[in-house]
C-alpha positions as CSV (number, residue, x, y, z in Angstrom):
1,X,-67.3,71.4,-8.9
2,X,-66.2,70.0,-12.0
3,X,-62.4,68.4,-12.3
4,X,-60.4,70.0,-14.8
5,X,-59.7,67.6,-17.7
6,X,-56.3,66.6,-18.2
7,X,-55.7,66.6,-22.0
8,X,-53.4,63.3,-23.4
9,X,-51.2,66.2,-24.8
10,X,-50.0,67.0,-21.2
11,X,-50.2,63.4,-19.5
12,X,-47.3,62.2,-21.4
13,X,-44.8,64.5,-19.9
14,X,-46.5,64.2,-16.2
15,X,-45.8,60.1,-16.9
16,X,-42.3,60.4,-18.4
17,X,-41.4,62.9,-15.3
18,X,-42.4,60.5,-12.7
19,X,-40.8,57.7,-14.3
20,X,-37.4,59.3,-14.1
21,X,-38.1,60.6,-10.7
22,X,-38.1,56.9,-9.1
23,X,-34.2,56.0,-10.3
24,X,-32.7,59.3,-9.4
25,X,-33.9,59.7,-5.9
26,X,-32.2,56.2,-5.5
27,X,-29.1,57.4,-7.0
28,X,-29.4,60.3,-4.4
29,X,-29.4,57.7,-1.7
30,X,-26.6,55.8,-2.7
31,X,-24.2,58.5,-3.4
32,X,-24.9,59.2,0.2
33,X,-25.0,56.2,1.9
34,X,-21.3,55.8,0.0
35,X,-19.8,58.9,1.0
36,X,-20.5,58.0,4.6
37,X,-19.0,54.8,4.6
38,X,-16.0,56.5,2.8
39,X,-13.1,56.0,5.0
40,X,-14.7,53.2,7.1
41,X,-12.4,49.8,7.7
42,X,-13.2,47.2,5.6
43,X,-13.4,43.7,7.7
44,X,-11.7,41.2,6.6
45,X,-13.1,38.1,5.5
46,X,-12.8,35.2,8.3
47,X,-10.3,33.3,8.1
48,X,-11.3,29.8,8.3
49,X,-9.3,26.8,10.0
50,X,-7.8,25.0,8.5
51,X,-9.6,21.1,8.0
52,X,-7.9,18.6,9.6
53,X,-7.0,15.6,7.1
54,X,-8.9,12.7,7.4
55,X,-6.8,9.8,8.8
56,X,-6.6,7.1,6.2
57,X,-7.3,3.9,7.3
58,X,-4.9,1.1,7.8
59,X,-5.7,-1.4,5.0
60,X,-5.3,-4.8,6.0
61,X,-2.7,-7.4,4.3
62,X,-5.5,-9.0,2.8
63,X,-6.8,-6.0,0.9
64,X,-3.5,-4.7,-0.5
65,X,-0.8,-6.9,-0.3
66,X,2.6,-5.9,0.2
67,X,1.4,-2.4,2.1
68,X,4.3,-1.9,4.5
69,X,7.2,-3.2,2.2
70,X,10.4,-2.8,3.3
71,X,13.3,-2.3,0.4
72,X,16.8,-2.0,2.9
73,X,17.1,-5.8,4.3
74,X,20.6,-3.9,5.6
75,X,19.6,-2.3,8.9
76,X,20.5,-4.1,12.0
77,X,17.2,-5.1,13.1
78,X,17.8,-7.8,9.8
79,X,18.2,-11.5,9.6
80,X,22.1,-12.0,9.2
81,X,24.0,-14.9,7.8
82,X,21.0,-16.9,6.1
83,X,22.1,-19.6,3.7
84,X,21.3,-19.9,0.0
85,X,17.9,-22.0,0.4
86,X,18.5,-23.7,-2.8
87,X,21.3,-26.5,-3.3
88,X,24.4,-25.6,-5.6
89,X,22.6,-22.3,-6.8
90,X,25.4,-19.6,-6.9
91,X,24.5,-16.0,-5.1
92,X,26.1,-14.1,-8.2
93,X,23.5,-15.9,-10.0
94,X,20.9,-14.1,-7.7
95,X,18.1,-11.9,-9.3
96,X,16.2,-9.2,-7.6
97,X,12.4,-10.0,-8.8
98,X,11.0,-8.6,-5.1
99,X,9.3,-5.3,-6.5
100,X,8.1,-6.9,-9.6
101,X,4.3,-6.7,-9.8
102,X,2.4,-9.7,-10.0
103,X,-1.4,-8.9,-11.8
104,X,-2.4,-4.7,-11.1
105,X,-3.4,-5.5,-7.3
106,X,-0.1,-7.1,-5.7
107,X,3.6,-7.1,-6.0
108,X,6.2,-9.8,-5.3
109,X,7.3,-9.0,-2.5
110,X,9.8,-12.5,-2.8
111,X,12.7,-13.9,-5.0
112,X,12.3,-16.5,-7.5
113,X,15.2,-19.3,-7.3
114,X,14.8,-20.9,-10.5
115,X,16.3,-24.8,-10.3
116,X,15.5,-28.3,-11.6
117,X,12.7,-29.9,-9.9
118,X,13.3,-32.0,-7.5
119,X,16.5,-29.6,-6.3
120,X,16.9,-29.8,-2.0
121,X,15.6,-26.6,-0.8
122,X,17.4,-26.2,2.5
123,X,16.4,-24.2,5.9
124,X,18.4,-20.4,5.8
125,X,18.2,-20.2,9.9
126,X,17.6,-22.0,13.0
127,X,13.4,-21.8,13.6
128,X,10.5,-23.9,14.1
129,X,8.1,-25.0,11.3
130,X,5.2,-22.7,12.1
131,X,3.1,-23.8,9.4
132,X,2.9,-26.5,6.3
133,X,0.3,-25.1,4.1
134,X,-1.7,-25.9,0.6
135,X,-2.5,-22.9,-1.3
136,X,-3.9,-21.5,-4.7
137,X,-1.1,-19.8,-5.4
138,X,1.5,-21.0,-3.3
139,X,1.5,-24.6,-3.5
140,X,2.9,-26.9,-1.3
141,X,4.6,-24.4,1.0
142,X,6.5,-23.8,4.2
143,X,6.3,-20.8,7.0
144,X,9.3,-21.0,9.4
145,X,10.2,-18.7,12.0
146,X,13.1,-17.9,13.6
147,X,14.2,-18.4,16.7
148,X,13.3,-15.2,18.2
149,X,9.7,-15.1,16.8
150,X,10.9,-12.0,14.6
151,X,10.8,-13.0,11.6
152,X,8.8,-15.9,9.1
153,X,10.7,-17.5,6.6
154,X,8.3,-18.8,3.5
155,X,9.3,-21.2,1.1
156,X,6.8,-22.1,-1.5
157,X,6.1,-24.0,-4.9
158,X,7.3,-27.3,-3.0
159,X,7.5,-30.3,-5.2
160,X,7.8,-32.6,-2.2
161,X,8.5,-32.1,2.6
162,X,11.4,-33.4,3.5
163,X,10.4,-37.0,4.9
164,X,9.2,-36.5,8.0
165,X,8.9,-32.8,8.1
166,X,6.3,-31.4,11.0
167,X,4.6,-28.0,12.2
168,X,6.8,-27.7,15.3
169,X,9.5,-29.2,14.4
170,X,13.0,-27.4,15.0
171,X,14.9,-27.3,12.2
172,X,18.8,-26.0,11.9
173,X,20.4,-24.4,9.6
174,X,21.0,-26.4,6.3
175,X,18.4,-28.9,7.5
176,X,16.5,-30.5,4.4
177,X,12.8,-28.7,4.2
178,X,11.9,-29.9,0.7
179,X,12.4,-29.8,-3.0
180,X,12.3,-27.6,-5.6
181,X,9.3,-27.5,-7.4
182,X,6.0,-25.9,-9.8
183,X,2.6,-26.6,-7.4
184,X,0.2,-23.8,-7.2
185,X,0.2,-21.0,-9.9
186,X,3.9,-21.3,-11.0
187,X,4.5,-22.5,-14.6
188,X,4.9,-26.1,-15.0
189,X,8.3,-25.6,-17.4
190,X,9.9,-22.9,-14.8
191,X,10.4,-25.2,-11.9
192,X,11.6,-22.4,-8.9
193,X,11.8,-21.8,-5.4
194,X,9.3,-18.9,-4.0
195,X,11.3,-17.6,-1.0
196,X,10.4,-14.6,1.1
197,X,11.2,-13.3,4.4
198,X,8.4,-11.3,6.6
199,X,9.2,-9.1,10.2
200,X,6.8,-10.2,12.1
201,X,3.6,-8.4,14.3
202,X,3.2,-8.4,17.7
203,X,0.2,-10.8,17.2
204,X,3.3,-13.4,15.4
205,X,0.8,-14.6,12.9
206,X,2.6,-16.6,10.4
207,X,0.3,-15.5,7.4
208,X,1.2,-11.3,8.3
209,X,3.9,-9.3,8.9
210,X,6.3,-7.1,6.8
211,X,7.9,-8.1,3.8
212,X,11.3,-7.7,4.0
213,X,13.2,-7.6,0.5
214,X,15.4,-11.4,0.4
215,X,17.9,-10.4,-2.2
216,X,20.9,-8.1,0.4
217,X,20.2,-11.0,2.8
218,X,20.7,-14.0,-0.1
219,X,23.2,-12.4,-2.3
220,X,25.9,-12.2,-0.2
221,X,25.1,-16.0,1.4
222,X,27.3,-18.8,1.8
């Protein structure tokens, strides 16, 4: 039997039809599957917990100096009556230089007692000598503790120890501990005393501790 012929004339409109049947039996479907889920309850999206913040990690002395500063030297748990380390330097003459920075990495954390070398730098408690120490920036220096083991007492740019002077060595009140001076980084023309006052750790390590700001405890000294 032969097949009738399709003429082009009539293949067009068969073509266009079945193109436009594809997209609106989709439409179909959609409008329905939205008019059944019409009126449904919409979950709601999941609350998530919140994260928990990471703990930041306790940087060491070493790596950022001056991290657990303390600013009120009033509280009770302070050193009391210290005496003005310097000889004949008037408190009212005093300067507050503990917060200043010192190069983008470190502050102060200490006073600077400026006097002429050689000028007796005297003990501002009872304590032992923990330490008599050579350093970069320091100089010829001093760490004394109290006699309770609370706090370290640091005097530094020494031009000179007192004669005699020992790691162990008890030393009173206005005992001589050395002289004013310029060694390690301080500038040769600006002779001073470098004194700061830490609370010691548990561990009593004369090199840690927290720095405790000088000036409420030095200003009002006798």
């Amino acid at each position: 039997m032969k097949r009738p012929e399709v003429r082009p004339a009539r293949l067009i409109p068969l073509l266009l039809g079945s193109a436009l049947l594809v997209p609106l039996t989709w439409c179909l479907v959609r409008a329905e599957r939205d008019d059944a889920s019409e009126g449904m309850p919409v979950s709601q999206p999941r609350a998530r917990a919140p994260r928990p913040a990471a703990r930041a990690a306790d940087p060491s002395p070493a790596a950022v100096p001056g991290h657990r500063r303390e600013t009120d030297a009033s509280s009770e748990s302070s050193p009391k009556g210290l005496l003005m380390p310097v000889a004949g330097f008037d408190p009212r003459d005093l300067q507050d230089t503990y917060t200043q920075s010192r190069g983008s990495a470190r502050s102060h954390d200490a006073l600077d007692i400026l006097a002429p070398r050689g000028t007796p730098v005297f003990a501002v408690d009872d304590g032992v000598v923990r330490k008599l120490f050579t350093s970069v920036r320091g100089g010829l220096t001093v760490y004394q503790f109290d006699r309770e083991d609370r706090y370290c007492f640091y005097y530094a740019h020494l031009d000179g120890y007192a004669p005699g002077l020992h790691e162990g060595q008890l030393l009173r009140r206005g005992d001589l501990v050395g002289f004013v001076g310029a060694t390690g980084n301080a500038r040769q023309d600006a002779p001073h005393l470098h004194f700061a006052v830490n609370r010691l750790d548990a561990d009593k390590k004369w090199w840690g501790g927290t720095p405790v700001n000088p000036y409420p405890l030095l200003v009002r000294a006798r």
